[in-house]
C-alpha positions in Angstrom: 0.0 0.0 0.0 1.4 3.7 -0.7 2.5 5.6 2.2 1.4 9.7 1.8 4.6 11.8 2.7 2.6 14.7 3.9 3.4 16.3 6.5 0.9 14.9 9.1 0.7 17.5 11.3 -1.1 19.7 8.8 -3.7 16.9 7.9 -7.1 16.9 9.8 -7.5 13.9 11.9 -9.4 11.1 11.3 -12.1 11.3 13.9 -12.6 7.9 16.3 -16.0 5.6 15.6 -17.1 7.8 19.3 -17.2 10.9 16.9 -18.2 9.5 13.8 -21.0 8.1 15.6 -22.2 11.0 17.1 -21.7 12.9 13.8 -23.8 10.2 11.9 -26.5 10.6 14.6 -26.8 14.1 14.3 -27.0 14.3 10.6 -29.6 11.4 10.6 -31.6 13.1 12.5 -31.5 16.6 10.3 -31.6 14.7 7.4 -33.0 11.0 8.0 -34.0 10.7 3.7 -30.1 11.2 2.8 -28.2 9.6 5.1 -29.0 5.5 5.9 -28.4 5.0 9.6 -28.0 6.2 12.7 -24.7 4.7 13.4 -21.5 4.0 11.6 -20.9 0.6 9.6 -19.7 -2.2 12.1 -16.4 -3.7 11.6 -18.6 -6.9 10.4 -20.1 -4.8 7.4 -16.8 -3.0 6.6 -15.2 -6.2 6.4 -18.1 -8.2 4.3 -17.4 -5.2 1.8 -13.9 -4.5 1.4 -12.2 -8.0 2.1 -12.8 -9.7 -1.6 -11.1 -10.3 -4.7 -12.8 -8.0 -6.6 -11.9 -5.0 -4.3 -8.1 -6.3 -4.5 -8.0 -6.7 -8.2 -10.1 -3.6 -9.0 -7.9 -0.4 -10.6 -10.8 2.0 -9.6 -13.4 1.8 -7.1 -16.3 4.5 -6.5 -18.4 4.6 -3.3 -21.4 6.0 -3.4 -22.5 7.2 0.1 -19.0 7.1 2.3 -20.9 8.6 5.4 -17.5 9.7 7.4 -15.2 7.4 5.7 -15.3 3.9 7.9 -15.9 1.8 5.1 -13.3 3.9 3.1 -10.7 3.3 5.0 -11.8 -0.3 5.0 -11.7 0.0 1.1 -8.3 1.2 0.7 -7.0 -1.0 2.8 -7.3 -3.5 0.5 -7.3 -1.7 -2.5 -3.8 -2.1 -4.5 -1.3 0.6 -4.0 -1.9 1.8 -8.2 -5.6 1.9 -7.8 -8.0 4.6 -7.4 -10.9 5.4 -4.8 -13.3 8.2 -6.1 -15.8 8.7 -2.7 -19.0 10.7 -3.9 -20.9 12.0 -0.8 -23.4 14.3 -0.7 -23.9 15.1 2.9 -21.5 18.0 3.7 -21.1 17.6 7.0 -19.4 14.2 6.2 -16.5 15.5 3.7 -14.1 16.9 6.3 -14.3 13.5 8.0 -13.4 12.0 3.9 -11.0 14.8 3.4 -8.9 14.1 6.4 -8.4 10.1 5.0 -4.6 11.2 4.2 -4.2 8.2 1.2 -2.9 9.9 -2.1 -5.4 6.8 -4.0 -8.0 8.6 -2.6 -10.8 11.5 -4.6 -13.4 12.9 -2.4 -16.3 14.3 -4.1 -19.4 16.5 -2.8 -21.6 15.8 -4.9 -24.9 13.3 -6.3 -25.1 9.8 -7.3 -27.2 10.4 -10.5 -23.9 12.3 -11.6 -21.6 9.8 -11.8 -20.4 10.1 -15.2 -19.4 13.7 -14.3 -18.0 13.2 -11.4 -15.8 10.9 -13.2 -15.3 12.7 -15.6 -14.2 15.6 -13.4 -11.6 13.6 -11.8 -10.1 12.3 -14.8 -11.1 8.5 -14.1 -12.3 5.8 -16.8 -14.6 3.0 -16.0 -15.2 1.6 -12.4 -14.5 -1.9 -11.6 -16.7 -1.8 -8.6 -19.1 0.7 -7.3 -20.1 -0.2 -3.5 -23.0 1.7 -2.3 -24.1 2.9 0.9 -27.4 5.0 -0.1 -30.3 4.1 1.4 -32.5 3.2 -1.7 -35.6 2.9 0.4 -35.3 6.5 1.8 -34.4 8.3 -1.4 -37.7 9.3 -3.9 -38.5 6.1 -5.9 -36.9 8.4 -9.5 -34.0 9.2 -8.3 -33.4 5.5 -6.9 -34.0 4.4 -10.2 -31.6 7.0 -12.1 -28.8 6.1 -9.6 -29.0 3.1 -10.4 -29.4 3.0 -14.2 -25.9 5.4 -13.5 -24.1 2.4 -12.1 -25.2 0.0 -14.6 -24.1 2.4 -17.3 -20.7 3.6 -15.6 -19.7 0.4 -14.5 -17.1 -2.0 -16.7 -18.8 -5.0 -18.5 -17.7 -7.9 -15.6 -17.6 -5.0 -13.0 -19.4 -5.3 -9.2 -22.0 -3.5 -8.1 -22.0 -3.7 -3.8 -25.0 -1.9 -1.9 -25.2 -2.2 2.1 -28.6 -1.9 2.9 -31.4 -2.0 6.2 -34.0 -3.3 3.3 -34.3 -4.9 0.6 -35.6 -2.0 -1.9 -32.5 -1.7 -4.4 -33.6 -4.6 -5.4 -36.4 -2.9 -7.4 -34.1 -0.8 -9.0 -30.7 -3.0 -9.8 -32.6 -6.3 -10.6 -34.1 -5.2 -13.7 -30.6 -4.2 -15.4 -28.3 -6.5 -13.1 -30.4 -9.8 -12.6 -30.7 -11.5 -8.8 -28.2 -10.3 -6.7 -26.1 -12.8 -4.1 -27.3 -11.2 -0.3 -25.0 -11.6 3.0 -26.7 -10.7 6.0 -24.5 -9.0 8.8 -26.0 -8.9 12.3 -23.5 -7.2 13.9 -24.6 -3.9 13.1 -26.7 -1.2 14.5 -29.2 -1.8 12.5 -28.2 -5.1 10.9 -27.8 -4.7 7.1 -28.0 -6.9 4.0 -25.6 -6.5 1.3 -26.2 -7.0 -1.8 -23.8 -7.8 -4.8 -24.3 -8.3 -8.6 -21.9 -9.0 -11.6 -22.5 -6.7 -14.6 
């Protein structure tokens, strides 16, 4: 993995999971449509996500929905030291917690979903290998669910991994039509537990 050589004493630091949940708390409960929980991702969900072959292999991965960076961090820990992380997040409250993620892999963008091809496009990037989601499709209005995901299917490389960490089962409604059945883990160790969700384009 690449080691940043900047300076760390001018790079904001990473807050602990006590902050990040108290963060994710408060914007849940400003803005309980936008952002999925009201805690951080668990170890046990971090892990489900990041720790496969396709995250290892993958040149460039986007996350969709990065909250304050715990899965992230997961991600590029991974992630091979050549490859690329492009975190789209459109909470703002959450992107000094992404910004202070000091990993020169890593592009933070403020931003929404159902621009994906410009925010790639913005950042110079090609064609994602994976996209792992953590928007809560059964929160967001039923049209834009559907345009996020018809993004993804689009964006993503033929062979590429689509990954959504979810409290329900709604994304199904809206990937299954372009993507076919989806594999489902269930992680219990969560607050609330999730299901994630992964198809093969």
């Amino acid at each position: 993995m690449a080691v940043s050589t900047q300076n760390t004493a001018a790079v904001p630091r990473v807050p602990n999971f006590l902050s990040r949940a108290r963060s994710v708390l408060s914007a849940w409960i400003s803005q309980p449509q936008q952002v999925a929980t009201v805690a951080p991702s668990s170890s046990a969900v971090t892990k489900c996500i990041a720790h496969r072959t396709c995250i290892r292999e993958a040149s460039l991965v986007v996350e969709l929905g990065p909250g304050m960076g715990g899965t992230t961090q997961s991600l590029l820990q991974q992630m091979r030291s050549d490859s690329r992380l492009l975190a789209i997040e459109k909470t703002d409250s959450f992107i000094p917690s992404l910004q202070a993620i000091d990993d020169p892999r890593l592009r933070v963008q403020c931003g929404d979903a159902v621009d994906l091809s410009e925010h790639l496009a913005t950042h110079g990037l090609g064609t994602p290998d994976v996209v792992v989601s953590g928007i809560p499709f059964s929160s967001v209005p039923p049209a834009v669910a559907q345009q996020i995901a018809t993004s993804i299917h689009e964006n993503l490389r033929s062979g590429g991994v689509f990954i959504a960490y979810q409290m329900r089962s709604t994304v199904r409604n809206f990937a299954e039509p372009a993507f076919g059945s989806a594999d489902v883990d269930r992680v219990w160790w969560n607050l609330p537990p999730l299901k994630v969700f992964t198809w093969t384009r």
